[in-house]
C-alpha positions in Angstrom: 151.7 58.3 94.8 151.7 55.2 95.8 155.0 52.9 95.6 153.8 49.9 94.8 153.5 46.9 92.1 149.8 46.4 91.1 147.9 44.7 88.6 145.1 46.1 86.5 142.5 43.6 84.9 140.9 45.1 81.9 137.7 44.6 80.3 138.6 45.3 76.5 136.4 47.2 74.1 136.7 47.1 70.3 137.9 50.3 69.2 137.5 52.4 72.1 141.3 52.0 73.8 140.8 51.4 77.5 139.0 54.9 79.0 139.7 54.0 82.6 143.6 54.1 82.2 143.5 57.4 80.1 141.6 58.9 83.3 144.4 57.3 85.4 146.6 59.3 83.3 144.8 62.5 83.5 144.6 62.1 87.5 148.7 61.2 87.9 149.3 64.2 85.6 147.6 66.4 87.5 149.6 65.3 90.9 152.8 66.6 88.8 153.5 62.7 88.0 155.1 61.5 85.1 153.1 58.6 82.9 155.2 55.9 80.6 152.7 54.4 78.7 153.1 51.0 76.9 150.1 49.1 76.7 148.6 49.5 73.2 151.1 48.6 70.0 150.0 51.4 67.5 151.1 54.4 69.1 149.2 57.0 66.8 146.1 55.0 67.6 146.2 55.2 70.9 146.8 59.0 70.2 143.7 59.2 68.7 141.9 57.0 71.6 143.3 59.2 74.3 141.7 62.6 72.4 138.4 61.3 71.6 138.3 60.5 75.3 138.8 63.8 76.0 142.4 63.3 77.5 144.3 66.3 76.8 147.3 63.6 75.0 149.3 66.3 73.1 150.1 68.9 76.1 150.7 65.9 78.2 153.4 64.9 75.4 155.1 67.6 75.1 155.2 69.0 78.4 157.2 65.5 79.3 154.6 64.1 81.7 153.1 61.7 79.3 155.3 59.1 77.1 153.7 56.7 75.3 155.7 53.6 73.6 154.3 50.7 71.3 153.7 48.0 73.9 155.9 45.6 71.1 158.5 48.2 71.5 158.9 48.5 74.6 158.3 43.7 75.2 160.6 43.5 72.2 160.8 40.3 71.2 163.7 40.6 68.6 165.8 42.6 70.7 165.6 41.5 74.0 163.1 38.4 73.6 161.2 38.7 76.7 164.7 38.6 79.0 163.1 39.7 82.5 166.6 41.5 83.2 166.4 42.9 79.6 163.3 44.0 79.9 163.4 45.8 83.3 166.3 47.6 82.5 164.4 48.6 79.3 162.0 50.4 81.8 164.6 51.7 84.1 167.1 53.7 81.5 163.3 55.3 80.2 162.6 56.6 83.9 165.9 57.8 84.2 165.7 59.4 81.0 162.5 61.3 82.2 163.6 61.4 85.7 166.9 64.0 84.3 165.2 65.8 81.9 162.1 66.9 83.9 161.6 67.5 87.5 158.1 65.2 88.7 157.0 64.1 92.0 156.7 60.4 90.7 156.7 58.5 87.6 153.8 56.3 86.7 154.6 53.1 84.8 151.7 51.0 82.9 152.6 48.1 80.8 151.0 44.6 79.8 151.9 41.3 79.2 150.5 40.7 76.0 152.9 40.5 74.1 154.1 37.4 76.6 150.7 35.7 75.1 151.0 36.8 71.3 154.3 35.0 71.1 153.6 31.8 73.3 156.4 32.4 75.6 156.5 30.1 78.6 154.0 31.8 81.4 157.3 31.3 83.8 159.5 33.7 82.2 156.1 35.8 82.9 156.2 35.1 86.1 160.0 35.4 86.6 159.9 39.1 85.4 156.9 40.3 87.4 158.6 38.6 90.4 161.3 40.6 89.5 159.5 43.7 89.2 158.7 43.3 93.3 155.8 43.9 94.9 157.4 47.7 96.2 160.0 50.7 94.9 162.4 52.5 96.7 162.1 55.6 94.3 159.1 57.5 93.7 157.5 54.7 91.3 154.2 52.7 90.7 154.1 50.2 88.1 150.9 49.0 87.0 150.5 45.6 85.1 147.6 44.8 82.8 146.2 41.6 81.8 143.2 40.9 79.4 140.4 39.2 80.5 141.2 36.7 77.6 144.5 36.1 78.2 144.3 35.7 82.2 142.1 32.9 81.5 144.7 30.9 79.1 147.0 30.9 82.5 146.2 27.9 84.7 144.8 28.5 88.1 148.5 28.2 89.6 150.1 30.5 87.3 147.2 33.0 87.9 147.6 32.9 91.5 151.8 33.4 90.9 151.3 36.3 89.0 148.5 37.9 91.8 151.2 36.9 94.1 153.8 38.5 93.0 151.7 42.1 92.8 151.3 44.3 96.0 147.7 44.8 95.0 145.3 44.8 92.2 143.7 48.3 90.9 139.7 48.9 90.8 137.2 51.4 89.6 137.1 55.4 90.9 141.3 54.3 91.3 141.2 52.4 94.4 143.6 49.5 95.7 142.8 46.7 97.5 146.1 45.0 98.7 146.6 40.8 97.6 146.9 38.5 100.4 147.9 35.0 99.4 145.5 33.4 101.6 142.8 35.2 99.4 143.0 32.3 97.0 141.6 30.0 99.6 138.2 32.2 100.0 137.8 32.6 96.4 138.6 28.7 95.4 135.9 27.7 98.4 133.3 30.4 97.2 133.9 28.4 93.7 133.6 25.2 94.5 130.1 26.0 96.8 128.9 27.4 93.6 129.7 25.1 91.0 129.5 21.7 93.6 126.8 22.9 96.5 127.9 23.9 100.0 127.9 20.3 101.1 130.0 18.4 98.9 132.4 21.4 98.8 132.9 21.4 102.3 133.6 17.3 102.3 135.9 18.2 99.7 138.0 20.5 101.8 137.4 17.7 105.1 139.0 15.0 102.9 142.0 17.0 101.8 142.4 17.7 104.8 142.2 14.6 106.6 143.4 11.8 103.8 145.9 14.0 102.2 147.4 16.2 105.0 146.7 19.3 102.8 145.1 22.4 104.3 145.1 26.3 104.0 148.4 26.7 104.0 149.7 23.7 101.6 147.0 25.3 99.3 148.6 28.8 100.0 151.9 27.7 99.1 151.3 25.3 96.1 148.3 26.4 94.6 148.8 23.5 92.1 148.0 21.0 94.7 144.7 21.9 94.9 144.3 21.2 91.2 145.6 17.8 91.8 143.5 17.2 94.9 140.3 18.0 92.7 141.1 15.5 89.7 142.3 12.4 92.7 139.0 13.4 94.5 136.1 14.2 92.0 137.9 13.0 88.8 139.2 15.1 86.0 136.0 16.5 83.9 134.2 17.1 86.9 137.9 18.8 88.3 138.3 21.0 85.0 135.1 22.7 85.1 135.5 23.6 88.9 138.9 24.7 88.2 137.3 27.2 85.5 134.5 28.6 87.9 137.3 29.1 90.5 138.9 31.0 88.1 135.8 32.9 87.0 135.5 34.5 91.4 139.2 35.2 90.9 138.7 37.2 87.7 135.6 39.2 89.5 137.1 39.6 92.0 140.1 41.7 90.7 137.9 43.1 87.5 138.9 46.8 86.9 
């Protein structure tokens, strides 16, 4: 298992659950892992997802390796409203709960942050709590964080790349893990710029940041807002907006499930 923090970016399908985290489940199961899932809100639904999908939901239940929990009961609003400290210890007294009653090699955690969305909470107490969640364990734990296509693209291109940030890796098809390096941001925001602005003017982009503003890599590594700013001073803010968006279109394929 590994101990780490990740995120998972799903593509969602009307009426079908998501079939690639119900295999996750399966495969952890199998390793002796435990599975706390909290992703969908109607519980029995999901139930029904899970066996048409051919996951084997109601052994996994009762033998303990497989909780699930309505994603709104588990981010409740009205009794802990979104407190990242609230929330996490929320998670933790469930894992101990598990970890005493049944005797696993690991406990798998999958949760989203839709509920953040549904409500309109400020995306920095988002970003607070998956700060807080840490990018590694020192128990026998992975956490995996899902995000909507639709709702990753309601963040702005900083927040997106706060919440990447504070994740060890993101998860991909046939489960593998490709590890988030901050300066990623820099490839994907150039490979977005050459495609929505040409190779040329992108490059003179960069050149002028660079040399007028003092703002390179790393300043764009560090404050990824800045780079936001620097597009609406230098190419004005329509033209800014729309490169912004295909930026953030090579970040979402990039880390697609």
């Amino acid at each position: 298992m590994e101990q780490v923090h990740s995120l998972c970016l799903i593509d969602e399908k009307e009426g079908s659950g998501y079939p690639e985290l119900y295999d996750k489940i399966s495969h952890y199961a199998s390793q002796n892992c435990a599975v706390i899932y909290a992703v969908e809100d109607d519980t029995m639904e999901t139930v029904r997802h899970m066996r048409r999908h051919g996951t084997e939901v109601e052994t996994l239940v009762e033998s303990g390796a497989l909780t699930i929990v309505g994603r709104n009961a588990m981010y409740s609003v009205e009794k802990i409203n979104l407190d990242s400290h609230a929330l996490l210890d929320t998670w933790h007294n469930l894992m101990l709960k598990i970890k005493r009653r049944y005797d696993f090699n690991g406990i798998l955690a999958i949760g989203t942050a839709e509920v953040f969305f549904e409500h309109a909470v400020d995306p920095c107490k988002l970003i607070s709590y998956e700060e807080m969640v840490g990018e590694k364990f020192e128990i026998p734990l992975e956490a995996i964080c899902c995000y909507s296509e639709n709702t990753i693209s309601k963040l702005s291109l900083a927040e997106i790349v706060a919440i990447l940030d504070a994740h060890y890796s993101t998860i991909h098809r046939g489960c593998h893990y490709r590890k988030w390096h901050p300066q990623m941001i820099v490839a994907l925001a150039r490979r977005g710029l050459e495609k929505h602005l040409g190779p040329e003017l992108s490059s003179l982009i960069f050149k002028t940041m660079k040399l007028c503003y003092k703002i390179g890599d790393d300043e764009i590594i560090a404050n990824p807002a800045i780079l936001e700013s620097m597009l609406q001073r230098i190419i004005g803010k329509n033209m800014a907006e729309a490169t912004i968006a295909r930026i953030k279109e090579e970040i979402r394929k990039s880390i697609l499930f």
